[in-house]
VEXDREN-2710 file (C-alpha; in Angstrom, 1 decimal):
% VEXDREN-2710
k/r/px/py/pz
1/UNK/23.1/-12.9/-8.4
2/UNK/21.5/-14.0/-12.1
3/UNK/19.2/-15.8/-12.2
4/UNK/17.2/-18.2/-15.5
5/UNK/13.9/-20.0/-14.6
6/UNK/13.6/-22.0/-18.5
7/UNK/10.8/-24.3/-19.7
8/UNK/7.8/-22.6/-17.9
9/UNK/4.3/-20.8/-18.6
10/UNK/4.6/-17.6/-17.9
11/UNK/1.3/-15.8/-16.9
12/UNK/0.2/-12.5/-16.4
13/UNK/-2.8/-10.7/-15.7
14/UNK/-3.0/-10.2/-19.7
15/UNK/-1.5/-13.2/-21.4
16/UNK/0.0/-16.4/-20.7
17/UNK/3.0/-17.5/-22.8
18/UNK/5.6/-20.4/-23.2
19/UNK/9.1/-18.3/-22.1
20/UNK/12.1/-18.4/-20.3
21/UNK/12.7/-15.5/-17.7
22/UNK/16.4/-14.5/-16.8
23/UNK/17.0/-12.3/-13.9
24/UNK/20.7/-10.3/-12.8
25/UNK/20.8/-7.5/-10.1
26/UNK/16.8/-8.5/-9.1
27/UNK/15.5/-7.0/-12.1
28/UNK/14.1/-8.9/-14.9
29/UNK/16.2/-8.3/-17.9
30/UNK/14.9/-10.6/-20.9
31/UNK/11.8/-12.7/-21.1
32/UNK/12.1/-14.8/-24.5
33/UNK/11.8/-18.4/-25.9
34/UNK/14.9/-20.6/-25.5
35/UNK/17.5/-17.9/-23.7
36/UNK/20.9/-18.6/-23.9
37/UNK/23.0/-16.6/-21.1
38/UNK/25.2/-17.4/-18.6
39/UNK/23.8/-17.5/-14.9
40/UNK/24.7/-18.1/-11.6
41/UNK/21.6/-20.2/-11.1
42/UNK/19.0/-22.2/-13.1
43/UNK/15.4/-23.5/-12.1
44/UNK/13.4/-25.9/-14.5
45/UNK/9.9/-24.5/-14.3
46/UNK/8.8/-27.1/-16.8
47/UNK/5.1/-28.1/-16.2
48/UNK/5.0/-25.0/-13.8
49/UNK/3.3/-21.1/-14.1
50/UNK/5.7/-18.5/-14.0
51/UNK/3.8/-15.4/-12.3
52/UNK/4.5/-12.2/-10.6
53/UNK/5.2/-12.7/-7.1
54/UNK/1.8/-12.0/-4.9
55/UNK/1.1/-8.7/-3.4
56/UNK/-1.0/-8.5/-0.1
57/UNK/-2.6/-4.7/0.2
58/UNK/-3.6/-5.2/3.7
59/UNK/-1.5/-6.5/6.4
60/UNK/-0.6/-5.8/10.2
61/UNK/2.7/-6.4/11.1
62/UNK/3.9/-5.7/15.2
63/UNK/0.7/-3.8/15.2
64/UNK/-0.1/-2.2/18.8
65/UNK/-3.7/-2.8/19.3
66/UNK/-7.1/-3.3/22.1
67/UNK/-4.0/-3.8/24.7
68/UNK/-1.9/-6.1/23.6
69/UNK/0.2/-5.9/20.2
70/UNK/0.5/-8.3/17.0
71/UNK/2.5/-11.7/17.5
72/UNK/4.0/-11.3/13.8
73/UNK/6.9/-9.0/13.2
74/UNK/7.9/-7.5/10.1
75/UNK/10.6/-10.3/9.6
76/UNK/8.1/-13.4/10.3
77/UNK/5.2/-12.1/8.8
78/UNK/7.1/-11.6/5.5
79/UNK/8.9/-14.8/5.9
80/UNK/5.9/-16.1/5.9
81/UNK/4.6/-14.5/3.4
82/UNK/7.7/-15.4/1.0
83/UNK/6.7/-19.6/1.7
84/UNK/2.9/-18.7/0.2
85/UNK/4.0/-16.7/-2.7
86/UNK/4.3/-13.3/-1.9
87/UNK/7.0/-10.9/-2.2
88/UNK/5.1/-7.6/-0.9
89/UNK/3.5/-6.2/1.7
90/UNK/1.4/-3.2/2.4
91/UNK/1.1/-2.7/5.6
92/UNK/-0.8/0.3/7.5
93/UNK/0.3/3.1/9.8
94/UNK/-1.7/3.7/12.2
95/UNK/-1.2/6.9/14.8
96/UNK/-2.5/6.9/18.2
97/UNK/-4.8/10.4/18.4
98/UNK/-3.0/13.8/18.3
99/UNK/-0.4/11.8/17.3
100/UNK/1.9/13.4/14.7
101/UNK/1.4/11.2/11.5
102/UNK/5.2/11.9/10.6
103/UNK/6.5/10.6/13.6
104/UNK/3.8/7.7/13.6
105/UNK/5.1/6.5/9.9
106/UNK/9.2/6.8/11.2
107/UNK/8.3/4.6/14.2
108/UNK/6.3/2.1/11.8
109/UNK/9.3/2.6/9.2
110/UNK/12.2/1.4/11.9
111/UNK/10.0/-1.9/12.9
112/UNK/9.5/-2.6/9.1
113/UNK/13.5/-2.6/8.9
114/UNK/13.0/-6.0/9.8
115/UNK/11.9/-7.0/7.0
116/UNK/12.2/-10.0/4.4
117/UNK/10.5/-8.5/1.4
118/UNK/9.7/-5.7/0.1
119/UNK/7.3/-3.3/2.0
120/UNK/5.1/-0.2/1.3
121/UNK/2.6/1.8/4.1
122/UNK/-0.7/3.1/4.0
123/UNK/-1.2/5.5/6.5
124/UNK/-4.0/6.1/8.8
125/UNK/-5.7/10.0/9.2
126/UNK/-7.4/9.1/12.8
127/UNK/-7.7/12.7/13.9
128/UNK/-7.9/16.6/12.1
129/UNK/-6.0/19.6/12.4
130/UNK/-4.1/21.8/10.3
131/UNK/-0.6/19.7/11.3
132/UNK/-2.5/16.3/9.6
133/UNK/-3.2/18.1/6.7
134/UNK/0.6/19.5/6.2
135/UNK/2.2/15.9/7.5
136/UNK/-0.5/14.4/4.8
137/UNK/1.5/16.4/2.0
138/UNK/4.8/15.8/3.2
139/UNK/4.4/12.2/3.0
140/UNK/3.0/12.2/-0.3
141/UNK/5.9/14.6/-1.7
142/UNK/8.8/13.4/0.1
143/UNK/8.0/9.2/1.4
144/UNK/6.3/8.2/-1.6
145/UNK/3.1/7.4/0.3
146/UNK/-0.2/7.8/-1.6
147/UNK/-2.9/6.6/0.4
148/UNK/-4.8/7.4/3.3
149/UNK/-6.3/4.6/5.6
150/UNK/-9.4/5.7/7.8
151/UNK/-11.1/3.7/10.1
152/UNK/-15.0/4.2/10.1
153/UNK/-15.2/1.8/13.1
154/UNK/-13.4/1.5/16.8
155/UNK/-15.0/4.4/18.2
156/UNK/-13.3/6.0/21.4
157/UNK/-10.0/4.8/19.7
158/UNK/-9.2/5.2/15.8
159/UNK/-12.6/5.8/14.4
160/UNK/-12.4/9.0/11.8
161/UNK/-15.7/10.6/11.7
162/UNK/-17.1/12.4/9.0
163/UNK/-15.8/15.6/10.5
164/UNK/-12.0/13.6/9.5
165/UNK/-13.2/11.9/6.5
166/UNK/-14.3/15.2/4.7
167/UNK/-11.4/17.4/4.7
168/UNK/-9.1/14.3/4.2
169/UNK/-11.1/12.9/1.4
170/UNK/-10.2/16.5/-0.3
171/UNK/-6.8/16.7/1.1
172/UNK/-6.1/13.5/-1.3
173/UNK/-7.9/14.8/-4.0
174/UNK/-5.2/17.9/-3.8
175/UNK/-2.4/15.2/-3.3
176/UNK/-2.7/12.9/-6.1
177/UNK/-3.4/10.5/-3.2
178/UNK/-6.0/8.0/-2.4
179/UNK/-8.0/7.4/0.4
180/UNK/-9.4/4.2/1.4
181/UNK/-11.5/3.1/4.6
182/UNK/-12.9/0.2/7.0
183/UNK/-16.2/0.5/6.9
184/UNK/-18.4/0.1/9.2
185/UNK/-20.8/2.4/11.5
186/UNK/-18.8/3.3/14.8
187/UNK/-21.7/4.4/16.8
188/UNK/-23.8/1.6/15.4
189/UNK/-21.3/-1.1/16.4
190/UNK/-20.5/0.6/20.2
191/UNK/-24.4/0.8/20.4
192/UNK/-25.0/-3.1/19.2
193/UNK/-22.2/-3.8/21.3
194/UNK/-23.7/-2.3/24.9
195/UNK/-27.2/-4.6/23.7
196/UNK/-25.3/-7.4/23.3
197/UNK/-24.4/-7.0/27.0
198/UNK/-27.5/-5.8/27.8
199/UNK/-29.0/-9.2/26.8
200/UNK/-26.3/-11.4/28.6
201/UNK/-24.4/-12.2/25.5
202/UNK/-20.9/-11.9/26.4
203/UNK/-19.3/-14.8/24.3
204/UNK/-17.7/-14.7/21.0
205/UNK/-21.1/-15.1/19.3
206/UNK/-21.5/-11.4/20.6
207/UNK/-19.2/-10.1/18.0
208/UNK/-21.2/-10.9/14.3
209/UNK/-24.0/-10.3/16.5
210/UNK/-22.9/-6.2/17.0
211/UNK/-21.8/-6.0/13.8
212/UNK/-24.5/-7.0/11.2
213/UNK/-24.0/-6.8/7.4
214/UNK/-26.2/-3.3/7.8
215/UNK/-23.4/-2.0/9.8
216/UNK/-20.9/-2.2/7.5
217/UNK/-23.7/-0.9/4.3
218/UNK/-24.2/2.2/5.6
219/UNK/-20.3/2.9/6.6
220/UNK/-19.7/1.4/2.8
221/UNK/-22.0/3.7/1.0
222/UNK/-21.6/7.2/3.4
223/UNK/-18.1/6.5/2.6
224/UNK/-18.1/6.3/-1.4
225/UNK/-21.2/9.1/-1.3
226/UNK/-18.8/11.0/0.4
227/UNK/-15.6/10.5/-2.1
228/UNK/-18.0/11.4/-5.3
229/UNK/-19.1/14.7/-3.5
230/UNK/-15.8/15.7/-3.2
231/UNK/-14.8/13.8/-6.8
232/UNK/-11.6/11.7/-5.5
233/UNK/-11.2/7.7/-6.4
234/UNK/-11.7/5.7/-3.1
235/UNK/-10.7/2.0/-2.0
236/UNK/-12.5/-0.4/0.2
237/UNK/-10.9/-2.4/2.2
238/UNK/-12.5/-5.7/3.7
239/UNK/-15.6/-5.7/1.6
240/UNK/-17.1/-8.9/4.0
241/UNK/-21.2/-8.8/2.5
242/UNK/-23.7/-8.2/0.1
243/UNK/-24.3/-4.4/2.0
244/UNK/-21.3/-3.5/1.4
245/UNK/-21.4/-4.7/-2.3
246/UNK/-24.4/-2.9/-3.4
247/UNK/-23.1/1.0/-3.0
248/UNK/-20.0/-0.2/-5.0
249/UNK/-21.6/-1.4/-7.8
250/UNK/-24.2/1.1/-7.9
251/UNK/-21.4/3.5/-7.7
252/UNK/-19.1/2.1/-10.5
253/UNK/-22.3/1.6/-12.5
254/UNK/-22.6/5.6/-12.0
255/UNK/-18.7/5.6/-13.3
256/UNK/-17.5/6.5/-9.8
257/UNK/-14.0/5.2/-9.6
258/UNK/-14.3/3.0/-6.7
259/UNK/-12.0/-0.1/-5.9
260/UNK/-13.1/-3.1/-3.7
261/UNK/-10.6/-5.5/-1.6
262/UNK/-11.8/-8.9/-0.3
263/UNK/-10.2/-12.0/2.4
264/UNK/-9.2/-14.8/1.3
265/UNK/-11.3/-15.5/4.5
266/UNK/-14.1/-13.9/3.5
267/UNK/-14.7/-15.8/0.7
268/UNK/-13.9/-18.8/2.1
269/UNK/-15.4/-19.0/5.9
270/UNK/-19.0/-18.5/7.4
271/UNK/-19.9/-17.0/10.4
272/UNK/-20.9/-20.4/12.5
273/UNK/-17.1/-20.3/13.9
274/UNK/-18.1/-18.0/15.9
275/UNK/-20.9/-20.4/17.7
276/UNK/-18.5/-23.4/18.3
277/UNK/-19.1/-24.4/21.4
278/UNK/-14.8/-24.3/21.9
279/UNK/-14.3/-20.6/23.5
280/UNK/-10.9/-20.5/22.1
281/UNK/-11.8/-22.1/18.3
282/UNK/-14.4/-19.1/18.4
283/UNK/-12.6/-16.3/19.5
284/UNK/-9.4/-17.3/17.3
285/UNK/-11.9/-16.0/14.5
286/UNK/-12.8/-12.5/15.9
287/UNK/-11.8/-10.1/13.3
288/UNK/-13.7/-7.0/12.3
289/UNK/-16.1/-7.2/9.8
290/UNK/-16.7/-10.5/11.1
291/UNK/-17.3/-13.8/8.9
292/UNK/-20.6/-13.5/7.2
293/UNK/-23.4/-16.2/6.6
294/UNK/-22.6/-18.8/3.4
295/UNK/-24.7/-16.5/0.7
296/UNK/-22.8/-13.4/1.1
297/UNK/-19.7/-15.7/0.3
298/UNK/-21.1/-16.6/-3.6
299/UNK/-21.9/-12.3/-3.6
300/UNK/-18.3/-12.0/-3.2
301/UNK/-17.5/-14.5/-5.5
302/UNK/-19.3/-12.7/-8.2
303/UNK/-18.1/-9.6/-7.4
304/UNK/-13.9/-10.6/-8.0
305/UNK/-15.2/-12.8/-11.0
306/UNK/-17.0/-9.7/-12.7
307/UNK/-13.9/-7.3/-11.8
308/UNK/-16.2/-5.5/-9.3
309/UNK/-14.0/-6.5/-6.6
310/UNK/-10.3/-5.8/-7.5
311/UNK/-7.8/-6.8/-5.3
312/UNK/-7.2/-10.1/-2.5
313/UNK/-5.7/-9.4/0.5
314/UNK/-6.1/-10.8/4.4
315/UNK/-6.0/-8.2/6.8
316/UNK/-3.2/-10.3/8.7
317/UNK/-3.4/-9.6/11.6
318/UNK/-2.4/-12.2/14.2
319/UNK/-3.2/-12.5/17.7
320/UNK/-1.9/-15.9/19.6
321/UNK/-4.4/-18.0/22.5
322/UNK/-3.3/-15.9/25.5
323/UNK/-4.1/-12.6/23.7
324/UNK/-7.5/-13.3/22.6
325/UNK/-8.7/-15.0/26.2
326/UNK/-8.1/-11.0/27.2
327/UNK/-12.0/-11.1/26.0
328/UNK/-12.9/-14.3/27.9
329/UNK/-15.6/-12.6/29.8
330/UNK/-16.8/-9.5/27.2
331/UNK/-16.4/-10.4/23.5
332/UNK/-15.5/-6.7/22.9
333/UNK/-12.3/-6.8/24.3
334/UNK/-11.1/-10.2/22.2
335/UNK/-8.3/-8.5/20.2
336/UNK/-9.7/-8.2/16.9
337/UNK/-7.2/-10.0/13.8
338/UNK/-7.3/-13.5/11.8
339/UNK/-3.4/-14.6/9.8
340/UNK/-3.5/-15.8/6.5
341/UNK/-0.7/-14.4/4.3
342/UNK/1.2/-17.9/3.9
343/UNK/-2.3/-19.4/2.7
344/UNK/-3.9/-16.4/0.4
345/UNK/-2.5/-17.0/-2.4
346/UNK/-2.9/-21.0/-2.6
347/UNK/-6.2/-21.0/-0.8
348/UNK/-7.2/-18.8/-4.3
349/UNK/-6.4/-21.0/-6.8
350/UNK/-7.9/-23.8/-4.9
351/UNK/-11.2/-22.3/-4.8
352/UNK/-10.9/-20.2/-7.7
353/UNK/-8.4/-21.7/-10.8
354/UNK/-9.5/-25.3/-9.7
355/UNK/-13.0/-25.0/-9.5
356/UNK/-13.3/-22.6/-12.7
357/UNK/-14.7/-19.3/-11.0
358/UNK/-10.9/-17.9/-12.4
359/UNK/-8.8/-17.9/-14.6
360/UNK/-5.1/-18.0/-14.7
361/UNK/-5.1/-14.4/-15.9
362/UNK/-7.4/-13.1/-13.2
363/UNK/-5.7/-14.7/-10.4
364/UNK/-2.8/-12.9/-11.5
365/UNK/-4.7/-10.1/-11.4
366/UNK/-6.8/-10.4/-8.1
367/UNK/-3.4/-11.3/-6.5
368/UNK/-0.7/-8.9/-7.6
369/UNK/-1.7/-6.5/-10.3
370/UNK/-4.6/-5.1/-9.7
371/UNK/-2.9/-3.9/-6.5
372/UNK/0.0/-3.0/-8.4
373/UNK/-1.7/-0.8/-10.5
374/UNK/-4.1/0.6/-8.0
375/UNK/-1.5/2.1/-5.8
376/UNK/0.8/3.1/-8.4
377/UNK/3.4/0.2/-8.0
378/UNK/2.8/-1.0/-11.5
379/UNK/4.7/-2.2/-14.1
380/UNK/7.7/-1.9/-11.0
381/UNK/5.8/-5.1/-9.7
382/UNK/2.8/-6.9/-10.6
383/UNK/4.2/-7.8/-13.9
384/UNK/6.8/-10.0/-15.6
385/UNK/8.3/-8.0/-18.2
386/UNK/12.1/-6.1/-18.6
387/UNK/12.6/-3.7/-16.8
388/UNK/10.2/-5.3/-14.0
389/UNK/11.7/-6.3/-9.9
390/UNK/12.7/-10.0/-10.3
391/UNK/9.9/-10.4/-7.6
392/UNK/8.8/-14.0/-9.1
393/UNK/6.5/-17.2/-8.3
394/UNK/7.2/-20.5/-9.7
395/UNK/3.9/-22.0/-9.1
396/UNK/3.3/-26.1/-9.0
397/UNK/-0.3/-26.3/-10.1
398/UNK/0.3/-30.3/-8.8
399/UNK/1.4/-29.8/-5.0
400/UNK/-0.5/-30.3/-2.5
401/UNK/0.1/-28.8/0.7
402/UNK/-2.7/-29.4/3.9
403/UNK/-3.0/-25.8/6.3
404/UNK/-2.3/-26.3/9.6
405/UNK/-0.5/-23.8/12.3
406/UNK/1.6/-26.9/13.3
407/UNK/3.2/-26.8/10.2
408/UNK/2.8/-22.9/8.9
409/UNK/5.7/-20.4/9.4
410/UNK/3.1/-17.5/10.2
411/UNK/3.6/-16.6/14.3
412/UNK/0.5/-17.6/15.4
413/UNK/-1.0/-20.5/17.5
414/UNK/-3.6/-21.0/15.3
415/UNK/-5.0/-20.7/11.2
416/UNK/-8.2/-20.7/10.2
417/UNK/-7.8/-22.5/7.2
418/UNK/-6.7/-25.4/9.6
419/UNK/-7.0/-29.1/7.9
420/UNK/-7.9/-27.8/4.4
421/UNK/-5.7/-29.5/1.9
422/UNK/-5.0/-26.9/-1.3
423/UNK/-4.2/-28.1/-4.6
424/UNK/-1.6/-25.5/-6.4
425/UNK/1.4/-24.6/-4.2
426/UNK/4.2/-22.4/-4.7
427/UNK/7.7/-24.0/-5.6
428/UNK/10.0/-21.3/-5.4
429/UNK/9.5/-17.6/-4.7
430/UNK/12.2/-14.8/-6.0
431/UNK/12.6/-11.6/-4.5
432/UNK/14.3/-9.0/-6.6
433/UNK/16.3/-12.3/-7.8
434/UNK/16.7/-14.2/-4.5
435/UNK/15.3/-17.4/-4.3
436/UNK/13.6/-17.1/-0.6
437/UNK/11.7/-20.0/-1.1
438/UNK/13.4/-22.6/-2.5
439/UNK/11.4/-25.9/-3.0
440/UNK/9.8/-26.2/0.8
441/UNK/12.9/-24.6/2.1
442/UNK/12.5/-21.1/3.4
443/UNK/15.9/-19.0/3.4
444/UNK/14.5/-15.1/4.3
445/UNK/16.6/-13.6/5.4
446/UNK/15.8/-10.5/8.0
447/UNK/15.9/-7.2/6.9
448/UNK/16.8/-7.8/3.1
449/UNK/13.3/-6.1/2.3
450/UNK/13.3/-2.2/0.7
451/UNK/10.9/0.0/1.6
452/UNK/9.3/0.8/-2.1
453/UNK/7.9/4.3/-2.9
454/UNK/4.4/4.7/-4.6
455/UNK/4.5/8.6/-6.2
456/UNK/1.1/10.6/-6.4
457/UNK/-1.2/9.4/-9.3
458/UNK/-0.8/13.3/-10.2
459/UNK/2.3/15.2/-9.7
460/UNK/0.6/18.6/-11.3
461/UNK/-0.7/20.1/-7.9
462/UNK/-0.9/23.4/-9.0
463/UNK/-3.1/21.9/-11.6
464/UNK/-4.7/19.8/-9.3
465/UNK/-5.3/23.3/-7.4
466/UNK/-6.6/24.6/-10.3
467/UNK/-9.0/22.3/-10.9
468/UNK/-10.4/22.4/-7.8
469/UNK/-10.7/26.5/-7.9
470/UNK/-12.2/26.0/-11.3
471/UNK/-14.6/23.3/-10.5
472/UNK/-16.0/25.2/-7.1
473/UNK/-19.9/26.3/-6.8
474/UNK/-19.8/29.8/-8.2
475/UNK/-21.9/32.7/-6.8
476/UNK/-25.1/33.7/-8.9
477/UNK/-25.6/37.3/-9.7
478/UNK/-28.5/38.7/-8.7
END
């Protein structure tokens, strides 16, 4: 199918232009003033922004978790995703213990067949042994995956302690990969947790409560302290408070390459959810690290607007009435996971284009890529340029759309952006050429998605080996 959007603005994370855009085999093959070609298909972006479609780094599709497993498939979610903008997906991996990670990331790779866009994986080191480290480079060299997920927190479970973090940490600097984390303090939480308890809090309130800001500041900086020891970039994922803030800019200050990710939610949503006096409304918003009190919010804030924060995701990760009331009587079993990919991307320009705190250019960047370029995607996606996947928003900076899980496509019974009313909407949304969302109708279609490699940021690893050799504490001769 071809494919000419005319008449629009098209913007970038570097410049925003008057141009037309045609598409044909869903890659972009001229952008240019007043194209003449012939087309199967023509939209009239006129008074509209043209902009690479949105890229969400963190997401949880079908994913098995505290008992139960995630009400939105691979199809849905990205369905969903499609009617807010996006037209990619990173989703995460995640092996049980002694699991193999090969076989782990062929199960996750035959749910995401399912699929409406296109998809990537993160994968999850939640365990050490020699096997890790050789499925680690077989991934890397042969299924295009280049970074490493480990989870500081969820201890008895996933939790990767710094006896996994270390040699993985390395095992990335040898693979051109990178590794990124969830931080916060295992044994701190599990410990905050049995007090909690202790002191007859067993409501959703419990959960911010075992998980202070501290929590996730310690995991934060042990983490980055650890990746500049061993001299490999990291990524944070989640970054929720001002704790967790302070190692990465005293850290990037340093030089350290380190890259921050932030919620949509985060920014936007305070911890008193979690005191409503509505046991359901309360637990709906149990998600690890928990919403934070207002002022961390205008922290975060600052963070993306200074470029200290790089990337905008939401951790989607839905679980419906039924599967949260499994914590009815102990917080600490309320499946932890908030949804938000339909919203991200318009809940962003409300609060951030619309009010000033962004411009056009940043959102761009905060919302595709940043995250394009970080993970090695980049100019593939992120961009609008020739040679680019037609992966394409038409945005109407005009509509209006109000949130409400009556209305959304996510699966999920409920959305925490619920009654808001967002200014900035998308019209249409292209992937690789396909209009999916076509002017409030949704035609995704299941399993039209590709799996998209990312290679190593360094394919040298006998170099890389070198290096390593070279750069090693050296005996002194006495």
């Amino acid at each position: 199918m071809s494919l000419l959007i005319k008449n629009g603005t098209v913007v970038t994370a570097d410049q925003s232009l008057t141009a037309d855009v045609y598409c044909e085999g869903g890659v972009i093959k001229k952008v240019g003033q007043s194209l003449e070609v012939t087309t199967d298909r023509v939209i009239d972006a006129g008074g509209m922004y043209v902009m690479p479609g949105g890229i969400d780094p963190h997401t949880h599709m079908e994913l098995p978790f505290m008992g139960t497993v995630a009400s939105e498939s691979f199809f849905t979610g990205t369905a969903a995703g499609a009617a807010g903008g996006n037209t990619m997906i990173l989703d995460f991996v995640i092996p049980s213990p002694k699991e193999s990670l090969l076989d782990a990331y062929k199960k996750w790779r035959g749910w995401a067949e399912k699929a409406a866009t296109d998809y990537s994986f993160h994968v999850a080191v939640t365990w050490w042994d020699k096997s890790v480290y050789e499925d680690m480079g077989t991934l890397v060299k042969k299924y295009g995956v280049n970074s490493f997920k480990h989870f500081m927190a969820y201890k008895g479970a996933i939790m990767a302690p710094d006896e996994t973090l270390v040699p993985s940490f390395k095992r990335c600097l040898e693979l051109g990969a990178i590794p990124t984390v969830h931080a916060e303090n295992g044994e701190l939480v599990s410990f905050l947790q049995k007090e909690m308890k202790t002191q007859g809090i067993m409501g959703p309130e419990g959960h911010p409560q075992s998980r202070p800001p501290e929590v996730e500041g310690e995991a934060a900086n042990r983490a980055i302290r650890i990746a500049q020891s061993i001299g490999v970039p990291i990524y944070v994922v989640h970054v929720s408070c001002e704790e967790a803030l302070e190692p990465i800019l005293r850290a990037r200050k340093e030089g350290q390459r380190v890259y921050g990710e932030c919620l949509a939610g985060h920014l936007e949503i305070d911890d008193s959810v979690y005191y409503n006096k509505d046991w359901e409304y309360a637990a709906a918003h149990v998600m690890s690290p928990p919403f934070r009190p207002k002022k961390h919010q205008a922290s975060l804030w600052k963070a993306l607007q200074s470029g200290n924060l790089q990337t905008t995701a939401t951790d989607h990760c839905c679980f419906c009435a039924e599967q949260k009331a499994m914590g009815k009587e102990d917080f600490s079993k309320i499946p932890n996971g908030t949804a938000g990919i339909e919203d991200r991307m318009a809940v962003l320009w409300d609060s951030g284009v619309n009010t000033g705190r962004l411009t056009m250019n940043e959102f761009v960047a905060v919302t595709s890529a940043n995250a394009a370029k970080i993970f090695n995607l980049y100019p593939r996606k992120g961009s609008i340029q020739a040679g680019a996947d037609a992966d394409i928003v038409v945005w109407d900076p005009e509509g209006k759309r109000t949130i409400s899980a009556k209305t959304h496509h996510q699966n999920v019974d409920f959305n925490i952006f619920e009654g808001r009313t967002v200014k900035g909407v998308p019209k249409y949304t292209i992937s690789r050429g396909n209009v999916i969302w076509d002017d409030g109708e949704l035609k995704a279609v299941e399993g039209a998605g590709r799996y998209i490699d990312r290679p190593p940021y360094n394919r040298d690893y006998e170099a890389v080996k070198k290096a390593l050799v070279h750069n090693a504490p050296r005996a002194v001769k006495r």
